[in-house]
SEMARTOR-546649 format. One line per 8 residues: number of its first residue (from 0); their letters; for each residue x, y, z of C-alpha. Coordinates in Angstrom, 1 decimal, padded with zeros to 4 digits. Each point is the difference from the previous one (the first is absolute). Layout:
BEGIN
NUM	a	X,Y,Z ~ ... .
This chain:
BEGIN
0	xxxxxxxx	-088.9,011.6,253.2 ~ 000.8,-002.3,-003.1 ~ -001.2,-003.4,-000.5 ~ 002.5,-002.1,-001.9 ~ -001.0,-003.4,-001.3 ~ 003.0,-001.9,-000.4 ~ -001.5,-002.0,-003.8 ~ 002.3,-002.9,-001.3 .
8	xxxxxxxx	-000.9,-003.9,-001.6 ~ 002.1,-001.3,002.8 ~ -001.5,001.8,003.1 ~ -003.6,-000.5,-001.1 ~ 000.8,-004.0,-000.1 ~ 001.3,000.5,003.0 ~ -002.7,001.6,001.4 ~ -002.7,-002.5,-001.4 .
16	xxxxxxxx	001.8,-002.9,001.8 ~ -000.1,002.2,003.3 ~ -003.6,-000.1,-000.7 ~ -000.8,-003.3,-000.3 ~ -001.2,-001.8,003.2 ~ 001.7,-003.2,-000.7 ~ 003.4,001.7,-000.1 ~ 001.7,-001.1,003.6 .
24	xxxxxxxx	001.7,001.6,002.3 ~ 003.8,-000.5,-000.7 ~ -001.0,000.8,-004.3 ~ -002.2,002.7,001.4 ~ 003.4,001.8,001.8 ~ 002.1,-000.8,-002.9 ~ -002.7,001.8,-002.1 ~ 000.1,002.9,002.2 .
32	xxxxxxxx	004.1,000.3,-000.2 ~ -000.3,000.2,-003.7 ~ -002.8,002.9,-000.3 ~ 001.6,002.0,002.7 ~ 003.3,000.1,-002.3 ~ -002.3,001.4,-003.0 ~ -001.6,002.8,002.5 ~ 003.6,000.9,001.7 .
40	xxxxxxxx	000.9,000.6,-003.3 ~ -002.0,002.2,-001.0 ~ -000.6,001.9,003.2 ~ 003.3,000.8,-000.1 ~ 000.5,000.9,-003.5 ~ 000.4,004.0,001.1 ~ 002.8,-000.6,002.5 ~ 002.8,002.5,000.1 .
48	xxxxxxxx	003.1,-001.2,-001.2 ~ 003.6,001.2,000.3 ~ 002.9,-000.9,-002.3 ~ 002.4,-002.6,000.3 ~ 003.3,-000.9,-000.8 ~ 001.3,-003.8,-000.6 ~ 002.3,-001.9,-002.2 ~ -001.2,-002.7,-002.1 .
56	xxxxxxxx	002.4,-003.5,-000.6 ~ 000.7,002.5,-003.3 ~ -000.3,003.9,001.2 ~ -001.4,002.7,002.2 ~ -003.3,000.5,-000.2 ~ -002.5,003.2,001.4 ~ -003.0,-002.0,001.3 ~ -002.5,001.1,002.5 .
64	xxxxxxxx	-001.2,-000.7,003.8 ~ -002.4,000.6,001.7 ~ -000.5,003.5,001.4 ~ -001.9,-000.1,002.8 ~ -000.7,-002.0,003.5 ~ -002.8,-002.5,-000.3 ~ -002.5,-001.2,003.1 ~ -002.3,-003.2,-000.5 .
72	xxxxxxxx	-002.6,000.3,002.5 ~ -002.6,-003.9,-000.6 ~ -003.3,000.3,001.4 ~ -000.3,-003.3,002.9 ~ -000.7,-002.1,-001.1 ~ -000.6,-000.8,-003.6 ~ 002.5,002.7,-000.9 ~ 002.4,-002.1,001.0 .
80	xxxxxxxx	-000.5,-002.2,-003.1 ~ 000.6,003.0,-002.0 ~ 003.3,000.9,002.1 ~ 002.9,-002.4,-001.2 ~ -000.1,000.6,-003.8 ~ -000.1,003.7,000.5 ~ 003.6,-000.8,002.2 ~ 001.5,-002.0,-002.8 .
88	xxxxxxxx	-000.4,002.7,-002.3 ~ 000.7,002.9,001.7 ~ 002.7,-001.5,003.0 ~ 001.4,003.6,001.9 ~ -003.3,000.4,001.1 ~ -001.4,001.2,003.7 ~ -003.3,-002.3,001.4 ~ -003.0,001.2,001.9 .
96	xxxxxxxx	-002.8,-002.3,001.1 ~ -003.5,000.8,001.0 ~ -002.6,-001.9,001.5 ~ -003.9,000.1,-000.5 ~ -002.7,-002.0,000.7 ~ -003.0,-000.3,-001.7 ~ -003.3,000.1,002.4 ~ -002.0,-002.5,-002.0 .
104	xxxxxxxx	-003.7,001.3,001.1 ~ 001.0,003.8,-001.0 ~ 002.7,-000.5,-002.5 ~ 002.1,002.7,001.6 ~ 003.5,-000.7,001.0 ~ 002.1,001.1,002.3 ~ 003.9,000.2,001.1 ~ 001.7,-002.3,002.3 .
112	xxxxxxxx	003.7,000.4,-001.0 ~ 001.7,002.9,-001.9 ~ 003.8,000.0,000.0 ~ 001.3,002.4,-003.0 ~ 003.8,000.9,-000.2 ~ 001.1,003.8,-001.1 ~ -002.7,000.9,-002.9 ~ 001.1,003.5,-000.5 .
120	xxxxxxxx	000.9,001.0,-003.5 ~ -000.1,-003.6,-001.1 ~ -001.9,-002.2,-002.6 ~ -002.8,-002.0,001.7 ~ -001.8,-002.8,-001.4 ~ -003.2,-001.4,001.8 ~ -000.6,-003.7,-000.7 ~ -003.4,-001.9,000.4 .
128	xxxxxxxx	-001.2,-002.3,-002.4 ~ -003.4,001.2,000.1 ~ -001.6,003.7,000.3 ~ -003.7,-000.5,001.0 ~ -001.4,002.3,002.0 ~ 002.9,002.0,000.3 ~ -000.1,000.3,003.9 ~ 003.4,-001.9,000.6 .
136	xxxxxxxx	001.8,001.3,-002.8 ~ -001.2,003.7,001.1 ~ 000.9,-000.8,003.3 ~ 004.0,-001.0,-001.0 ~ 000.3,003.3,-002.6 ~ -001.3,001.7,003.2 ~ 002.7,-001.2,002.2 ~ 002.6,000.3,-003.4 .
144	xxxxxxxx	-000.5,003.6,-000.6 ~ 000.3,001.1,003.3 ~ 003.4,-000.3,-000.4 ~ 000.2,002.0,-003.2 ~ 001.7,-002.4,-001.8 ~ 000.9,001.4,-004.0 ~ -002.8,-002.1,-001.3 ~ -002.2,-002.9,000.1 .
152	xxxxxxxx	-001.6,-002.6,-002.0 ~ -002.5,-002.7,000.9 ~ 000.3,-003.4,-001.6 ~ -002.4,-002.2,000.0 ~ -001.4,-003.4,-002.4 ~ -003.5,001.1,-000.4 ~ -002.0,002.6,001.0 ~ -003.7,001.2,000.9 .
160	xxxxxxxx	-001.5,003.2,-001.9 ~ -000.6,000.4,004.0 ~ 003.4,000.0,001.1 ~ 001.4,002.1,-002.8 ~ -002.7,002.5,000.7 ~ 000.8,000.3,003.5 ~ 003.5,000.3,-000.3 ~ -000.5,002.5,-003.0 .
168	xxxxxxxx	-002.3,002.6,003.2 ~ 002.9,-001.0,002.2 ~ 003.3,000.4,-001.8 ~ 000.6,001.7,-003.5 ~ 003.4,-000.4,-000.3 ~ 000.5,-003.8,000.6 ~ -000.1,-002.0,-003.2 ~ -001.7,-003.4,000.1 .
176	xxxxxxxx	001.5,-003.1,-001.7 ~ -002.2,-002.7,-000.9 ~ -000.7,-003.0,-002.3 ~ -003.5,000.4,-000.3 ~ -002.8,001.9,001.3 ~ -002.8,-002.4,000.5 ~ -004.0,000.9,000.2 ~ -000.9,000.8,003.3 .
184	xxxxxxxx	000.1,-001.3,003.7 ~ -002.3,-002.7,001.0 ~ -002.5,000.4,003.3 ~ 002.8,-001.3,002.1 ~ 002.0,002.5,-001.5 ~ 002.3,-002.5,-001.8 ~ 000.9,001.3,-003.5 ~ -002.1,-001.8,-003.0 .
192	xxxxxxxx	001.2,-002.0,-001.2 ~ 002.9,000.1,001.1 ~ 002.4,-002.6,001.7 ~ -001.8,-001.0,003.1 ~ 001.9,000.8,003.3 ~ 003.1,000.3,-001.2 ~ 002.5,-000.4,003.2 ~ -002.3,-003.3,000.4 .
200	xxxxxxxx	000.6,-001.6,-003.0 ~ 003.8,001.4,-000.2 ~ 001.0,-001.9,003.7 ~ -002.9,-002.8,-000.5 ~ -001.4,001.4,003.4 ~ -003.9,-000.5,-001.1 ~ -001.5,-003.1,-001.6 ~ -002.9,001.8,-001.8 .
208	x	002.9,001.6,-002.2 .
């Protein structure tokens, strides 16, 4: 497995406002939009493409399309935060959804909803903002591969050394994508420092964030 750190002016702004516990809820969505756009990017940079013919206002032109079939599969529910900048760049895409919930007293999560379409020989990208402990994001590749799909990624803001570690035992062909990878996980298994709870302070569902 390869880590890729996705390093630019504009995404580590970004990522120091996401930070910041004053930032709101609405600026803290808006904030998310924009980094997802940097980590799309670049998660995608080895796509397949396939050439293209088109005529410019002035002459034909050989350009290039995309070559293969793309699935976006956000983690329920801060994934979903992750999910509409990753449609307006790549638009003919498939969507999957899975569902976890985090047990709070054991920090293990588990699934309540998994709807995938056709994975099979396609490009899969795994979106959730944050890769802690790695259990829900292990538990989605899980249900991903099983359908063989061509490949894989996993995107994600910021990362724990315990999450990437996990998913390094677990899958060794599924890249990660992240903005940063931050110290460690805290004793509630929040990762230090971190944003907080993330889907909280995304859909202002929790006062403390």
């Amino acid at each position: 497995m390869a880590l890729h750190i996705v390093e630019h002016p504009l995404a580590s702004k970004i990522l120091t406002d996401l930070r910041d516990e004053t930032t709101g809820a609405s600026r803290f969505r808006e904030l998310g939009k924009q980094l997802t756009y940097f980590l799309i990017i670049e998660a995608t940079r080895n796509l397949k493409t396939k050439p293209k013919n088109i005529r410019t206002p002035l002459a034909d032109f050989d350009g290039a399309d995309l070559g293969q079939s793309i699935v976006v599969v956000p983690i329920l529910r801060a994934g979903l935060t992750m999910l509409q900048p990753a449609l307006e760049l790549l638009q003919d895409v498939s969507i999957g959804y899975i569902g976890m919930e985090r047990d709070e007293t054991s920090a293990t999560a588990r699934t309540y909803y998994c709807k995938l379409p056709r994975l099979r020989d396609k490009f899969v990208i795994v979106l959730d903002p944050m890769l802690a402990t790695g259990n829900s994001a292990e538990l989605a590749l899980e249900a991903v591969m099983e359908q063989e799909p061509a490949s894989a990624v996993m995107v994600s803001m910021i990362a724990a050394p315990e999450g990437i570690r996990r998913l390094e035992n677990s899958f060794t062909n599924v890249p990660i994508y992240a903005a940063a990878v931050d110290e460690r996980l805290d004793e509630r298994r929040f990762i230090f420092p971190g944003f907080g709870d993330f889907g909280d302070r995304a859909y202002g569902t929790n006062q403390k964030w």
